[in-house]
C-alpha positions in Angstrom: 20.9 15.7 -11.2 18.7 14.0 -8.8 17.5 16.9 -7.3 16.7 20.5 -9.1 17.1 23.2 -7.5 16.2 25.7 -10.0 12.7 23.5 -10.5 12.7 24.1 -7.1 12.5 28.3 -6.9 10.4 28.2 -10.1 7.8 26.3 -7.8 8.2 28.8 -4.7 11.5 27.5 -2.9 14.4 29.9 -2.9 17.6 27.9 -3.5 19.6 28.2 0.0 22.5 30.1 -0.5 25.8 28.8 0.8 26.6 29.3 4.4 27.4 33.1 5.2 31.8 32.7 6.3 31.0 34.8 9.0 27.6 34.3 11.1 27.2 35.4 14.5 24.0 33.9 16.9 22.9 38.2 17.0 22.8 38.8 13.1 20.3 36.0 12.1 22.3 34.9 9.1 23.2 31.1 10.0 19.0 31.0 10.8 18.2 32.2 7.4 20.6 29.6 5.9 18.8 26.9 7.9 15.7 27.5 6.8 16.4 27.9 3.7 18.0 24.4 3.5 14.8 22.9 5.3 12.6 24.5 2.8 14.5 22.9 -0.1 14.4 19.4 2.5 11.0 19.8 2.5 10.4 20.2 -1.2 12.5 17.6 -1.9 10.5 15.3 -0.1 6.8 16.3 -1.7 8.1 16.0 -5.1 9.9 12.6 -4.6 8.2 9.4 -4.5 9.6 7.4 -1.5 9.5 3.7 -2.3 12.4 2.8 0.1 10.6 -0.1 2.4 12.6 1.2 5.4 11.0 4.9 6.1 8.1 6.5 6.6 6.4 9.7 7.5 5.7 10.6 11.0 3.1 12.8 11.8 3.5 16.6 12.9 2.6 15.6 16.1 5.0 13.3 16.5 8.0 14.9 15.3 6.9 17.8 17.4 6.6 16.0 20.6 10.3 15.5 20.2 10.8 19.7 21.4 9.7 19.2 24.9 11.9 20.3 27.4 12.3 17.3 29.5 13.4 15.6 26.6 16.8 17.0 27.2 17.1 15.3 30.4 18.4 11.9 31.1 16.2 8.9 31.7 17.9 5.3 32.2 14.8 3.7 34.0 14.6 -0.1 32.7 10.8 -1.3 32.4 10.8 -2.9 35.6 11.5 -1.4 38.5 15.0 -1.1 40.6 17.5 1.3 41.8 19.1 3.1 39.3 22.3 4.2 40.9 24.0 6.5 39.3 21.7 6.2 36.6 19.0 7.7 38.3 18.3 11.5 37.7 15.0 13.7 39.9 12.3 14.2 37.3 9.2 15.6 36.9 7.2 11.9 36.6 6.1 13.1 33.2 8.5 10.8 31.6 7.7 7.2 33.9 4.3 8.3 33.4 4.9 8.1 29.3 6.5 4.8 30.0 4.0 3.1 31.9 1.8 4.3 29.1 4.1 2.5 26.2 3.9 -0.3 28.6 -0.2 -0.5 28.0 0.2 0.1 24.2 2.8 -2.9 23.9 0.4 -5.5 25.7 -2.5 -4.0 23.8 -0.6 -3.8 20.0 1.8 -7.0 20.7 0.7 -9.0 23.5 4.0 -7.9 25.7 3.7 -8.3 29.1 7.1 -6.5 29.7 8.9 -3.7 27.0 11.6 -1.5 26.6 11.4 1.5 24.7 15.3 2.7 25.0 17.3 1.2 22.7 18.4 3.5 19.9 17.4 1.4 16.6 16.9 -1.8 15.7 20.2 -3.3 14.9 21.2 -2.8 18.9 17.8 -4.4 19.9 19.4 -8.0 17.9 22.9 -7.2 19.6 21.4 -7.0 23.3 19.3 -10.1 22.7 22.3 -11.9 21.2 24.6 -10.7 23.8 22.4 -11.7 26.7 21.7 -15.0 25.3 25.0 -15.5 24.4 28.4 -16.0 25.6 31.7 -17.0 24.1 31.6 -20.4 22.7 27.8 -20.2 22.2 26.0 -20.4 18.8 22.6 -18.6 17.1 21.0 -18.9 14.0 19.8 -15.8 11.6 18.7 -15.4 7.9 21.4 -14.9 6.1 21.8 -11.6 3.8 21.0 -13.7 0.4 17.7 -15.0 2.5 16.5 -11.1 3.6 18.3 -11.3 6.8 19.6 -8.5 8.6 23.7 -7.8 9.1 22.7 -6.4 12.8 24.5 -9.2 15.0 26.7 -10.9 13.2 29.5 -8.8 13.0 29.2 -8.3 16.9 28.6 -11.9 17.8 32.0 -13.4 16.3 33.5 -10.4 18.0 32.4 -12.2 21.0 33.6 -15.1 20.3 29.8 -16.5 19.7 29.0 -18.6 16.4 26.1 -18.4 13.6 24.7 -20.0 11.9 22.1 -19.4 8.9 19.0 -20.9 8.4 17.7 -23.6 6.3 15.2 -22.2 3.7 12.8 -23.8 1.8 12.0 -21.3 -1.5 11.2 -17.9 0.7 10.4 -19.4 4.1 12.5 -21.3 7.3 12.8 -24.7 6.7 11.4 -25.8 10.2 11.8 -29.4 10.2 15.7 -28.9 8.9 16.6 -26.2 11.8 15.1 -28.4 14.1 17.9 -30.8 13.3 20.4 -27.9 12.9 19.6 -27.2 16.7 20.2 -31.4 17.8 22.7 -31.4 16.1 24.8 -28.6 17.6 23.9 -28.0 21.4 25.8 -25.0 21.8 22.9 -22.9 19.6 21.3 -20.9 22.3 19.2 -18.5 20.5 17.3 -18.2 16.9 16.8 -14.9 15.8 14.9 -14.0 12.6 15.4 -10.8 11.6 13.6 -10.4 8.4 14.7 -7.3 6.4 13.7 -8.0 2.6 10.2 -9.9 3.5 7.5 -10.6 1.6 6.1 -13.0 3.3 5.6 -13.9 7.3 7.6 -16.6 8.5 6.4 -19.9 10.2 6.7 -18.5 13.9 4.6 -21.0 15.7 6.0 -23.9 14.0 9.7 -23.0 14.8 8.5 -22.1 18.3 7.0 -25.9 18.7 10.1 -27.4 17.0 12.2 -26.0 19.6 14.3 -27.4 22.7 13.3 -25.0 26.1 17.5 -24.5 26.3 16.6 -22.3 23.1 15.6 -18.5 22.8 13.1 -17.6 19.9 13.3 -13.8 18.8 11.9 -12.1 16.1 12.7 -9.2 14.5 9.6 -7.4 13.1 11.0 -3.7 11.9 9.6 -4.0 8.5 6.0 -5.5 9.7 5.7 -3.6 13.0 2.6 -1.4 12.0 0.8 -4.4 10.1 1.2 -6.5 13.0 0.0 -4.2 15.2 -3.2 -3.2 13.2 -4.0 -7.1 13.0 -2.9 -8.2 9.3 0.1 -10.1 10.3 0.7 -12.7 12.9 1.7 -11.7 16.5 4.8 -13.4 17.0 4.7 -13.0 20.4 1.6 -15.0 20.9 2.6 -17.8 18.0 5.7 -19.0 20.6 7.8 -16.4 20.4 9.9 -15.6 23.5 11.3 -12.1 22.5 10.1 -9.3 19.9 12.4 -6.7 18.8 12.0 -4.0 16.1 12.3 -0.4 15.1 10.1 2.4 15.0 10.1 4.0 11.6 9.3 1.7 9.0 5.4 0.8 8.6 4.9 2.2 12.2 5.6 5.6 11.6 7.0 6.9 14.3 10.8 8.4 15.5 13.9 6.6 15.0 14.1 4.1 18.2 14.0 0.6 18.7 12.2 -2.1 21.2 12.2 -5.2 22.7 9.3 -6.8 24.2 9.2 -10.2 26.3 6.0 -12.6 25.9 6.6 -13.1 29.7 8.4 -10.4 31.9 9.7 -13.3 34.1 11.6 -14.4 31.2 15.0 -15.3 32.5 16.7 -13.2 30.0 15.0 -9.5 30.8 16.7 -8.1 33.3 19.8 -9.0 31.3 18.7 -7.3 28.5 17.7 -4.7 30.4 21.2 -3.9 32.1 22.4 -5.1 28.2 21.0 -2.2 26.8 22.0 0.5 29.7 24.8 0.6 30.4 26.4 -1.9 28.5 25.8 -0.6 24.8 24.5 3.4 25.4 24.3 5.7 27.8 22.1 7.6 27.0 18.7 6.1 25.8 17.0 9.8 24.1 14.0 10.1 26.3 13.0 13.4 23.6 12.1 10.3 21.1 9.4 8.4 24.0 6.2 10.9 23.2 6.5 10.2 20.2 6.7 6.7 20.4 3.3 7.1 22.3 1.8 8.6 19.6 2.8 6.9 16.9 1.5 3.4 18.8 -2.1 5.6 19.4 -2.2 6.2 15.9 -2.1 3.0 14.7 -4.4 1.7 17.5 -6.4 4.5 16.1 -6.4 4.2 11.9 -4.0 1.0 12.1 -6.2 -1.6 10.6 -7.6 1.2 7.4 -3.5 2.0 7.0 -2.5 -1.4 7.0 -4.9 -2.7 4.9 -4.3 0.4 2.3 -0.3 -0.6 2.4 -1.0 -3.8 1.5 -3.6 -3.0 -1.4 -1.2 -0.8 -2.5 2.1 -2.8 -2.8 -0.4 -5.8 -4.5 -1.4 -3.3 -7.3 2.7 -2.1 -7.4 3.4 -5.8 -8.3 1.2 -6.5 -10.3 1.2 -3.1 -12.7 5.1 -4.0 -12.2 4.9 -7.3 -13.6 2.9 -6.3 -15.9 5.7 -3.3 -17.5 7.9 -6.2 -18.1 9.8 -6.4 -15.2 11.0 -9.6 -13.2 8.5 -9.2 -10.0 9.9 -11.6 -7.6 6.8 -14.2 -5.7 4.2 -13.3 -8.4 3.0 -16.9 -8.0 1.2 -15.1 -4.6 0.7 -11.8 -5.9 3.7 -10.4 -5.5 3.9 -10.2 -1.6 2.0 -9.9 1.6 3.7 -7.1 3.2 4.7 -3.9 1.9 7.4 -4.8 0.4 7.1 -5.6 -3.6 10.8 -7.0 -5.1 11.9 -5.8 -9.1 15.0 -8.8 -9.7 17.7 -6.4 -11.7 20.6 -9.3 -11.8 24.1 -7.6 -10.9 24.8 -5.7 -7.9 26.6 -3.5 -9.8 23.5 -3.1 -12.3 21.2 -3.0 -9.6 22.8 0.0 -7.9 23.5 2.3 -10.5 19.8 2.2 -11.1 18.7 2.7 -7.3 21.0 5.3 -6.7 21.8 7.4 -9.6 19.1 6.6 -12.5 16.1 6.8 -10.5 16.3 9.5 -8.5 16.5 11.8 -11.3 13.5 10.2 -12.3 11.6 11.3 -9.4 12.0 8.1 -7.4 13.7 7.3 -4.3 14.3 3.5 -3.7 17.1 0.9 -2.5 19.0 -1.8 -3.9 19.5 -5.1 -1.7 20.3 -9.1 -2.2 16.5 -9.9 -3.4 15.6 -13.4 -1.2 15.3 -16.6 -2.8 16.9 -16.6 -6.2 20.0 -17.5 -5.2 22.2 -13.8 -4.4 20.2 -11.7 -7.7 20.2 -8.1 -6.5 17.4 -5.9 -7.0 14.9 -3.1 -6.1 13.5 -3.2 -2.4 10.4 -1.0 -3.0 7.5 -0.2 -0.2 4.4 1.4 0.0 4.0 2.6 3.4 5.3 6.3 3.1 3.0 7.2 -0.1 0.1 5.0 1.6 0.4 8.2 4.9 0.2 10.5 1.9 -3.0 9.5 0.5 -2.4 7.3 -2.3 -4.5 4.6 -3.0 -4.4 1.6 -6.0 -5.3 4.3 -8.3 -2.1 6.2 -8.0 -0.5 3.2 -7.4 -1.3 2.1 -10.5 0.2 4.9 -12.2 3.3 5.4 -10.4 3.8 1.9 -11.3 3.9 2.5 -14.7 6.2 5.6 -14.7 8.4 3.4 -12.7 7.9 0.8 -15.6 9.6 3.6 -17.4 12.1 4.9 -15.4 13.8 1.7 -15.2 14.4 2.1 -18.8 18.1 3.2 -19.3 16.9 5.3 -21.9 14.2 6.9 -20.3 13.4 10.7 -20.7 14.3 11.5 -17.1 13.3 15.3 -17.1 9.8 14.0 -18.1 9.3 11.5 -15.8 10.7 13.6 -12.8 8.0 16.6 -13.7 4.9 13.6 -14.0 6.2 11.9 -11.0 6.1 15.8 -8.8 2.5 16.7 -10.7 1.2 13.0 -9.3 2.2 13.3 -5.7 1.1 17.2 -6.0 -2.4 16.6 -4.8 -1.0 14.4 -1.9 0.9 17.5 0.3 3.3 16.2 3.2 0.7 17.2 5.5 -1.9 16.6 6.9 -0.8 12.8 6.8 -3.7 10.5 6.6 -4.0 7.7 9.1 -2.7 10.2 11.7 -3.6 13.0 14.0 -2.5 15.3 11.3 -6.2 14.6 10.3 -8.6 17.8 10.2 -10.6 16.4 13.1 -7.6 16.6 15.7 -6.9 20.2 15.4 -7.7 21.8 18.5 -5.7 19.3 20.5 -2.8 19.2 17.6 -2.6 23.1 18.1 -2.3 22.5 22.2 0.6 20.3 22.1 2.4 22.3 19.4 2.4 25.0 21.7 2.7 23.4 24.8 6.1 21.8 23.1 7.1 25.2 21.5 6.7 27.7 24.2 
């Protein structure tokens, strides 16, 4: 099994029993139950290693800030201001206070000059921008899935009665020059949206942006790269060309599951439509509980950003190349493997390639996904990142060694019972919390301990 629950009690985590038939709110029964199944969450979690690129920790902090109590309230206010309506709710001005203060760490982190915080996830920040770029009879361009695109908008836009197209590549990276032509040639394209989801590499932002027509939209899709941008290791899109930014919140920036979009220029004809795009078109209700700790996921990585970043990177390098070194077909090893925190294993068969991700593995202590690995031509394979692991405390070191036992596990034959126990004892000396890079961090404790109980009072 992929997760042991007897292992578990024998190292201080009572299996949860099943749920008690009859519970009533007076006889605490349904409370024990839930904390038992939070304890075995928990443990679950310290003795696995998370690979997956597309999750991370949060701090305590910020999953904490989530409890306040005006976080069950609504809150629809777009980032510039107008007359809700009947959208508008009486507040305490805690919450347009935490939005004005998003607002800052967007034009400090991303060079925004307008952002919205609301959108829940990243796939409906891509469907706003394509629907408010986009109307019936209108065409956009995206990576395709075999190119580490994203399936966010496609689906939606022929819906709609809107066209797509996929880009030209050139090995891993747009083919500029060739969409360029792809745009002349067909003047209904209103909007090019690269949403890179398996990325090893940045793509050529400022070049596209100069290749393009002003009838054209450029918006980029940063999930994966968000935290790395923002710590200054990656390129800031928004200040290469780019028109509109869009990602989510939990992926190497480590905060609560939301998404964003952020304009280079709030006069940007196409804001206020993505605005009113995003509420009320596509939710109605935009989970103000998730904004403080938005806020202080976007301080941490103004605070420890560039010494995270430039751990996650060291640390996915020395993945790929231990990797490479087991034997195993590391995809862009001709550059080291990748420049992100994503490192790529080709497997060959999706069939092959999923057995392994989702039932070998994780009984060999590993958690990881299998996707369309870009640029050989539809080969499926592992997705692995090293951003969790990196907020834990591992460095090359341990990378290096959880790259071998991953070596291993790939191995059909592989003694999985073994492998599960050296994978826990690695990750043993690197507890859930405190997180580095965060405000977990020992020097932060007396304001920590404040909003904890300020939240949980």
């Amino acid at each position: 099994m992929a997760y042991d629950s007897v292992w578990a009690s024998r190292h201080g985590v009572g299996r949860a029993d099943d749920l008690p038939s009859e519970t009533l709110a007076t006889d605490g029964k349904l409370l024990g139950w839930l904390a038992g199944m939070l304890a075995q969450d928990r443990h679950y979690h310290s003795v696995m290693a998370t690979l997956t690129a597309s999750e991370n920790y949060p701090s305590t902090v910020v999953r904490a800030a989530a409890a306040f109590v005006g976080g069950e309230h609504y809150f629809f206010d777009a980032p510039t201001p107008g007359h809700c309506g009947e959208w508008s709710f009486p507040r305490s001005g805690t919450l347009p206070a935490l939005q004005a203060k998003f607002l800052a760490q967007m034009k400090r982190l991303f060079a925004a000059d307008i952002a919205d915080w609301r959108p829940n996830g990243g796939s409906m920040c891509e469907q706003a921008v394509v629907m408010a770029a986009c109307k019936a009879g209108d065409a956009f361009v995206e990576l395709a899935p075999e190119d580490g695109g994203h399936f966010g908008a496609s689906v939606l836009a022929e819906r709609l009665g809107i066209e797509s197209f996929a880009f030209p590549m050139r090995d891993d990276l747009i083919d500029v020059e060739a969409t360029a032509r792809l745009v002349e040639q067909y003047p209904t394209i209103r909007l090019l949206l690269v949403q890179s989801s398996h990325c090893r590499l940045p793509q050529p932002i400022e070049e596209l942006a100069g290749a393009l027509p002003e009838r054209v939209t450029l918006a980029v899709d940063v999930s994966h790269t968000a935290g790395l941008i923002a710590a200054g290791l990656l390129p800031q899109p928004l200040l290469e060309g780019a028109d509109i930014l869009t990602f989510n919140t939990h992926k190497t920036l480590p905060g609560p599951n939301k998404g964003v979009i952020a304009f280079a220029d709030r006069n940007h004809p196409l804001a206020e439509i993505v605005w009113d795009t995003v509420c009320p078109q596509l939710q109605s209700n935009s989970h103000p509980e998730c904004l403080p700790g938005m806020v202080i996921a976007l301080e941490e990585v103004a605070n420890f950003g560039r010494a995270y970043a430039e751990q996650v990177l060291a640390n996915a390098r020395t993945l790929a190349r231990v990797l490479d070194s087991s034997g195993l077909r590391v995809a862009g090893m001709e550059y080291g493997g990748t420049e992100t925190h994503q490192v790529h294993v080709t497997i060959g068969a999706a069939e092959v390639s999923h057995k392994l991700a989702n039932e070998l593995l994780p009984t060999r202590g590993f958690r990881t996904n299998s996707v369309i690995i870009p640029g050989l031509g539809g080969e499926f394979g592992l997705r692995l990142g090293t951003q969790a692991l990196t907020r834990r405390g591992l460095t090359e070191v341990e990378f290096a060694e959880l790259g071998r036992l991953l070596g291993e596990a790939t191995r059909w034959t592989a003694d999985a019972q073994r492998l599960r126990y050296e994978v826990a004892d690695l990750l043993a000396d690197h507890p859930l919390f405190p997180l580095r890079f965060s405000f977990d961090e020992l020097g932060e404790t007396q304001h920590v301990g404040r909003l904890l109980g300020e939240v949980l009072r």
